[in-house]
GUGUBA-456449 format. One record per residue (C-alpha): residue number from 1; residue in one letter; x, y, z. Coordinates in steps of 0.1 Angstrom, whole numbers, always signed. Example, Ala and Ser with C-alpha at 12.3 -4.5 7.8 and 13.67 -1.06 7.14 Angstrom:
<rs>
1; a; +123; -45; +78;
2; s; +137; -11; +71;
</rs>
This chain:
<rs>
1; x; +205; +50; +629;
2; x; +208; +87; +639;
3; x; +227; +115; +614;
4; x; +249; +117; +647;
5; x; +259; +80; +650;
6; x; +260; +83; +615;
7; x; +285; +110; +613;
8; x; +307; +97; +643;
9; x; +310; +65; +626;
10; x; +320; +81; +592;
11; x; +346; +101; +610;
12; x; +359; +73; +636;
13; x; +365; +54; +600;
14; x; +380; +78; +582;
15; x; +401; +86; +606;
16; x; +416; +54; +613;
17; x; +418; +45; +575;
18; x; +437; +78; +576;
19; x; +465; +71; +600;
20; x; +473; +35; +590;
21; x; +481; +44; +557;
22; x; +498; +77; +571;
23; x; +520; +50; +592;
24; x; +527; +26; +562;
25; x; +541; +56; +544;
26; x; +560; +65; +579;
27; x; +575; +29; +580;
28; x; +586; +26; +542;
29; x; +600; +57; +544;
30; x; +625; +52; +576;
31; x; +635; +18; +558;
32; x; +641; +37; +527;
33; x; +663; +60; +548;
34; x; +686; +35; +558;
35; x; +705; +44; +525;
36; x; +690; +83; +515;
37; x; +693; +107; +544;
38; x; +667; +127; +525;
39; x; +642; +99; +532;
40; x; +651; +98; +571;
41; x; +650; +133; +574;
42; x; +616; +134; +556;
43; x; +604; +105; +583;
44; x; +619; +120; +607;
45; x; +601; +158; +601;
46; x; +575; +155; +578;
47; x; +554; +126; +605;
48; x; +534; +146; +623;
49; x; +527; +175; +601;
50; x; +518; +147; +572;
51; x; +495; +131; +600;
52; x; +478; +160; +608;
53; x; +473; +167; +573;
54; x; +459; +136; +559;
55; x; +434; +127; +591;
56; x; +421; +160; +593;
57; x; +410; +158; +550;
58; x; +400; +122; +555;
59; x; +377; +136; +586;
60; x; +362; +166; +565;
61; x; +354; +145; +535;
62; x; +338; +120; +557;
63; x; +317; +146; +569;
64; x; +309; +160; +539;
65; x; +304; +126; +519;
66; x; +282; +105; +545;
67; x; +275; +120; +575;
68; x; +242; +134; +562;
69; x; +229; +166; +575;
70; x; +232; +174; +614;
71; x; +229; +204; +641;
72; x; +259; +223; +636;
73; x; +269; +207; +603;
74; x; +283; +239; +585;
75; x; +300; +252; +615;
76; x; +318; +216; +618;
77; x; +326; +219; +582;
78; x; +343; +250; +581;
79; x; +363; +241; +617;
80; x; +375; +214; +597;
81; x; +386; +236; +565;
82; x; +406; +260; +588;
83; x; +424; +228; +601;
84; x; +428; +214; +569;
85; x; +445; +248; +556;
86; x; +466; +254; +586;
87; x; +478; +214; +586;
88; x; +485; +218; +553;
89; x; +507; +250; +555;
90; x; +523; +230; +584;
91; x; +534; +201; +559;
92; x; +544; +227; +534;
93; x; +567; +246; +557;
94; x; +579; +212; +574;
95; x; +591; +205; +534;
96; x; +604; +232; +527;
97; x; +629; +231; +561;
98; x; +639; +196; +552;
99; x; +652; +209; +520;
100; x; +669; +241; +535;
101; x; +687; +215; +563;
102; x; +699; +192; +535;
103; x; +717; +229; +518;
104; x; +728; +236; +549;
105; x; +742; +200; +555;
106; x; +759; +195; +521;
107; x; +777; +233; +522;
108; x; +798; +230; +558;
109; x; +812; +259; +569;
110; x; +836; +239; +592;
111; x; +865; +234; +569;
112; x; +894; +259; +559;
113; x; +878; +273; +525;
114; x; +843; +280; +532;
115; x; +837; +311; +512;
116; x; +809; +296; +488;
117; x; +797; +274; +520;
118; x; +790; +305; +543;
119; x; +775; +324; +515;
120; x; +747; +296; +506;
121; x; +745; +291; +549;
122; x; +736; +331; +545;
123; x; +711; +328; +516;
124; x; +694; +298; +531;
125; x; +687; +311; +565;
126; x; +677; +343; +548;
127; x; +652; +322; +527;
128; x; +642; +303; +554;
129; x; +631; +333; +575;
130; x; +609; +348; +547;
131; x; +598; +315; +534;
132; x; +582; +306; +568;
133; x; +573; +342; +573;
134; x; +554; +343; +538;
135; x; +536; +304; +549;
136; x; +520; +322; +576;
137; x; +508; +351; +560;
138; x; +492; +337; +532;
139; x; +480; +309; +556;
140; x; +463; +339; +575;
141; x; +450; +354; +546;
142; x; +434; +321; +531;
143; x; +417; +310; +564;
144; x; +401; +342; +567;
145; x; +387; +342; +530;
146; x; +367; +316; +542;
147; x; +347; +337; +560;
148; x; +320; +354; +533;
149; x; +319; +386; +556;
150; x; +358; +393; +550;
151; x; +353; +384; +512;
152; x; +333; +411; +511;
153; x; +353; +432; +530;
154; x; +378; +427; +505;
155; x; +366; +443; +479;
156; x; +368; +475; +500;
157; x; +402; +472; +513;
158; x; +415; +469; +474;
159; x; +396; +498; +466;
160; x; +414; +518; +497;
161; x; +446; +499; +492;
162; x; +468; +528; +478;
163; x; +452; +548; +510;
164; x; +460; +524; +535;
165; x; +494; +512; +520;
166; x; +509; +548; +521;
167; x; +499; +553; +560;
168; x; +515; +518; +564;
169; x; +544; +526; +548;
170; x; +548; +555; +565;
171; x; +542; +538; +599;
172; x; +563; +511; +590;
173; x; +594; +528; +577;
174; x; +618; +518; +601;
175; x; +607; +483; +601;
176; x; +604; +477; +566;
177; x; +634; +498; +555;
178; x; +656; +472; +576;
179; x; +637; +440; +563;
180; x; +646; +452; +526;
181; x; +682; +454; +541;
182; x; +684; +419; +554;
183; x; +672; +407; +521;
184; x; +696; +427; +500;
185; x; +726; +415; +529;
186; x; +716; +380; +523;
187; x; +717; +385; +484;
188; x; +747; +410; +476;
189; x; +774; +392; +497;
190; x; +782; +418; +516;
191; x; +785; +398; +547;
192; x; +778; +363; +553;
193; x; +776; +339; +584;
194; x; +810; +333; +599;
195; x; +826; +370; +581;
196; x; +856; +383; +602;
197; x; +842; +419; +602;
198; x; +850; +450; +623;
199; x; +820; +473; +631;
200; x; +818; +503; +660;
201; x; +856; +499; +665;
202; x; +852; +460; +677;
203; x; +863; +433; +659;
204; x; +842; +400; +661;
205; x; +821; +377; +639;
206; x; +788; +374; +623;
207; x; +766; +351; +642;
208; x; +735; +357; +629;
209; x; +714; +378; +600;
210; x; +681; +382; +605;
211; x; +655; +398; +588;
212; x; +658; +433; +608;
213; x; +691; +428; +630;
214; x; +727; +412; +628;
215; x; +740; +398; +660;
216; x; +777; +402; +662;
217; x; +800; +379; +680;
218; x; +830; +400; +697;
219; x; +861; +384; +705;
220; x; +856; +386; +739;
221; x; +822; +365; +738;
222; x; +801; +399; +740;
223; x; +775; +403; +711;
224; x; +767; +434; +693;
225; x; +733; +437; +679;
226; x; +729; +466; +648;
227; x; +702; +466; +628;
228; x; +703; +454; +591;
229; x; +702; +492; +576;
230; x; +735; +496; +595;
231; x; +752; +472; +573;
232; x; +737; +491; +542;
233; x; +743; +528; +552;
234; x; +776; +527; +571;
235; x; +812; +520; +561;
236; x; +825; +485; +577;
237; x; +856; +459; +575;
238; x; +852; +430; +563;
239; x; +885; +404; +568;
240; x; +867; +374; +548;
241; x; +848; +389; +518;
242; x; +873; +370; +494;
243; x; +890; +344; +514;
244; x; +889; +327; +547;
245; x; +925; +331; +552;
246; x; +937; +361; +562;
247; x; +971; +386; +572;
248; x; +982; +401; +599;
249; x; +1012; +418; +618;
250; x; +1032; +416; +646;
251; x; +1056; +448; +652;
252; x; +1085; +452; +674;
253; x; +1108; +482; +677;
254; x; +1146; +472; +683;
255; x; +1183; +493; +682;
256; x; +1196; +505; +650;
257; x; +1224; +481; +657;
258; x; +1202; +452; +652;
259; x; +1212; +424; +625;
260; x; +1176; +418; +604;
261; x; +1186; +387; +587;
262; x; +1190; +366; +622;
263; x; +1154; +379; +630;
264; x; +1143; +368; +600;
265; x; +1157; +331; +603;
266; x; +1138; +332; +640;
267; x; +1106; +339; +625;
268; x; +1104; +317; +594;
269; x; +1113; +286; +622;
270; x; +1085; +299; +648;
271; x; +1060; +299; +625;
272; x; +1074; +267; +610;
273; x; +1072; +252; +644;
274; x; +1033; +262; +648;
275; x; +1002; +247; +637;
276; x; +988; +282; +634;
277; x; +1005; +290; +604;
278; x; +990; +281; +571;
279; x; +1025; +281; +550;
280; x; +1020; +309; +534;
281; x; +1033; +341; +545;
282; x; +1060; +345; +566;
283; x; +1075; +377; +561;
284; x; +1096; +405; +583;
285; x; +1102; +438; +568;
286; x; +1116; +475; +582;
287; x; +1087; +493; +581;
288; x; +1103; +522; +602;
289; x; +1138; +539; +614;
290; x; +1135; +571; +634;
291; x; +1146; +583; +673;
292; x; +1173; +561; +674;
293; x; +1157; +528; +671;
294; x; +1141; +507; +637;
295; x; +1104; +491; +638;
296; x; +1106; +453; +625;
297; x; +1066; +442; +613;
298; x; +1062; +405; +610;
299; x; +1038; +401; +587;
300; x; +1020; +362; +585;
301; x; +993; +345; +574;
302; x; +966; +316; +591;
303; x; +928; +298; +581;
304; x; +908; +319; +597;
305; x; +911; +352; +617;
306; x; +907; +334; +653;
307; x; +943; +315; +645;
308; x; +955; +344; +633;
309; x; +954; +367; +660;
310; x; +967; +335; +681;
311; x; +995; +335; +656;
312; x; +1005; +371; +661;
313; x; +1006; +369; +697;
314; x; +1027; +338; +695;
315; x; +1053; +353; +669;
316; x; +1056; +386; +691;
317; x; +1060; +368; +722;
318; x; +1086; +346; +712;
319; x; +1106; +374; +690;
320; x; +1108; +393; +719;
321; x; +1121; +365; +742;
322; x; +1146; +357; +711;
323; x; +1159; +387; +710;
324; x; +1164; +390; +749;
325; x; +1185; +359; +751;
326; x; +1203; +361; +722;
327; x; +1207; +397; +708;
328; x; +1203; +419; +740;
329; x; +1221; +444; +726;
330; x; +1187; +447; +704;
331; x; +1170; +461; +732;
332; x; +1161; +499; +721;
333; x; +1181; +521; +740;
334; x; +1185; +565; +747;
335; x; +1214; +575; +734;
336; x; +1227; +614; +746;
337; x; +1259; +631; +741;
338; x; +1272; +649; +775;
339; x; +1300; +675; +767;
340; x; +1320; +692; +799;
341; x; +1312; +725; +802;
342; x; +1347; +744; +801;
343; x; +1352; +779; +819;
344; x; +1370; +803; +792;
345; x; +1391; +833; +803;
346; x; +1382; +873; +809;
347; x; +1392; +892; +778;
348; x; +1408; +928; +790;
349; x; +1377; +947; +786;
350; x; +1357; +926; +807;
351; x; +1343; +902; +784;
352; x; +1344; +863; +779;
353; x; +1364; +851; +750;
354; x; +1332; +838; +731;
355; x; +1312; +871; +733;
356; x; +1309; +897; +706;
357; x; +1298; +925; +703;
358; x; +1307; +942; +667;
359; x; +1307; +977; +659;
360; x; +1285; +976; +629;
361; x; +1252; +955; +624;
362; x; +1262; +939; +594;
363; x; +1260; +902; +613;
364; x; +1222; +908; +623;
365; x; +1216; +925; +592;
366; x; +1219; +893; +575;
367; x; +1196; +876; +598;
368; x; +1168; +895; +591;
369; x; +1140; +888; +565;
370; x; +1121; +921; +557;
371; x; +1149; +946; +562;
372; x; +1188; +944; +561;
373; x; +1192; +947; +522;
374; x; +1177; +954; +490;
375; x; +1157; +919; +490;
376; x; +1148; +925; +529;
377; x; +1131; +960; +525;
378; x; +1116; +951; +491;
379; x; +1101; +921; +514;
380; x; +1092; +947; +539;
381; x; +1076; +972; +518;
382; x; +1056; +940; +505;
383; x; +1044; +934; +546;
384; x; +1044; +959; +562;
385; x; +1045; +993; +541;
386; x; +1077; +1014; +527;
387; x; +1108; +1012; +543;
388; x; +1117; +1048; +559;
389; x; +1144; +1062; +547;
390; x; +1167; +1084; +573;
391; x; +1177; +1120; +570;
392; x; +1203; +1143; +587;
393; x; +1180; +1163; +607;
394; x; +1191; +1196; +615;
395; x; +1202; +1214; +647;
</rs>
């Protein structure tokens, strides 16, 4: 028999051995998942990578044990070592998401307290990104040590490597300066998944954090995209860095003659009467009283920043409608005082009862600042240089 039949044999059998045992595993594992969803979701990810993985070994140690020697046979070999690495960075990485899913599944983000869930969501997608990014790289790197003219090529580019890292670095700053910065965002807490935050004057949510960007869900389903160094290097709010729940206001400006308390028993029973209030913070204060009229802020409370601002909308809509049917006179209003002008009688000389015109300037005298007395010319003399004093002047 031929080193070819030989070799095809060797690898048909392999092969086959390969994937029934691959399938057995496949089969015990979806029964055992019936009762661990960590079993299931390893059948259910981990098949085809796992596959690959063991048929492609099974093949190359075929080769290697008994196919004998064959046109081509080193060239065949190291095809199959490539495979064999990149199959088995495949399984690695297909491991290492089933595990990330399961943190992701047992942490939901869906319930009223999520603070610690969003955070791990945050970390684990963040670890996800660079895990998978780090699989290929070093994936890379291995399959091309396989090659003795890069292994010797190595030894160059460690000897250059302080060389070539600085122009790198250099070319790279940008880049690299906001891939630090999704890392650190992922590991301070500054923001998380699912943050309330307002950024560039526009209130909206954190959708995603990648590596180099964050993609920012506006209320008004536009997204903004900043990079990851924006987050580091620039003042921002965050409603949900302690606590899902958060406060907010409603204000209303109404007469002075308005009656608080009634107000006050109006909003405790609309937010009573809502499912958007959380039950705890109800509270209606007079924040301001100026031009005739007094500024009531409603302050309440809800889960989560999307109820709230439902919540404020709701409480100022119906306080105003409140105070329309039952407190009109509420309704801010001008006031002005109109006096009738009254024409007074010619004095003798001309003149109008009300105008005066006196002899001596002792009435503007007091008026002034920097002359008119001892304290007014000492003020002058301060401003504006000595006072002149008058002489008789001769004929």
């Amino acid at each position: 028999m031929s080193n070819a039949m030989t070799a095809l044999l060797a690898v048909a059998g392999a092969a086959g051995v390969a994937i029934v045992v691959v399938e057995i595993v496949h089969w015990v594992m979806k029964r055992l998942g019936r009762r661990s969803p960590l079993a299931a979701d390893l059948a259910r990810t981990m098949h085809r990578p796992f596959l690959a993985t063991v048929t492609l070994l099974a093949v190359q140690q075929a080769v290697r044990i008994w196919a004998g020697d064959f046109p081509g046979r080193s060239g065949v070999v190291h095809v199959l070592v490539l495979l064999c690495i990149a199959a088995g960075a495949w399984l690695v990485g297909a491991t290492l998401l089933v595990l990330e899913d399961m943190a992701l599944a047992r942490w939901r983000t869906d319930v009223p307290d999520n603070l610690k869930s969003r955070r791990i969501k945050t970390q684990v997608v963040m670890l996800r990104r660079v895990t998978v990014a780090a699989i290929v790289v070093l994936t890379v790197g291995v399959m091309l040590m396989t090659f003795p003219d890069i292994r010797a090529l190595g030894a160059s580019v460690v000897a250059s490597a302080g060389l070539i890292s600085v122009v790198a670095a250099l070319a790279a700053q940008s880049t690299l300066g906001n891939m630090f910065a999704g890392i650190q965002l992922a590991f301070s807490d500054a923001i998380r998944v699912d943050d309330v935050v307002v950024v560039e004057q526009e209130w909206g949510r954190i959708e995603e954090i990648t590596l180099t960007y964050v993609v920012v869900q506006i209320w008004d389903d536009r997204r903004l995209i900043l990079p990851t160094s924006y987050f580091t290097s620039k003042p921002f709010q965050n409603w949900t860095r302690t606590a899902s729940a958060v406060l907010g206001t409603a204000e209303i400006d109404v007469d002075w003659a308005t009656p608080v308390e009634p107000v006050r028993a109006e909003l405790q029973r609309i937010c009573e009467d809502t499912d958007l209030w959380n039950g705890k913070v109800c509270v209606l204060q007079v924040i301001q009283a100026t031009d005739g009229r007094i500024r009531l802020r409603a302050l309440v409370s809800a889960d989560d920043a999307a109820a709230l601002w439902d919540l404020r909308c709701l409480v100022r809509e119906r306080l105003v409608a409140w105070i329309w049917d039952h407190q009109r006179s509420s309704v801010p209003k001008v006031r002005a005082e109109v006096e009738k002008a009254v024409t007074l009688p010619s004095q003798p000389d001309g003149h109008h009862a009300h105008d005066t015109h006196p002899d001596s300037d002792a009435d503007s005298d007091a008026a002034r600042v920097f002359s008119g007395g001892l304290d007014g010319d000492a003020r002058g003399v301060v401003f504006g240089g000595p006072v002149p004093v008058a002489s008789d002047s001769k004929d």
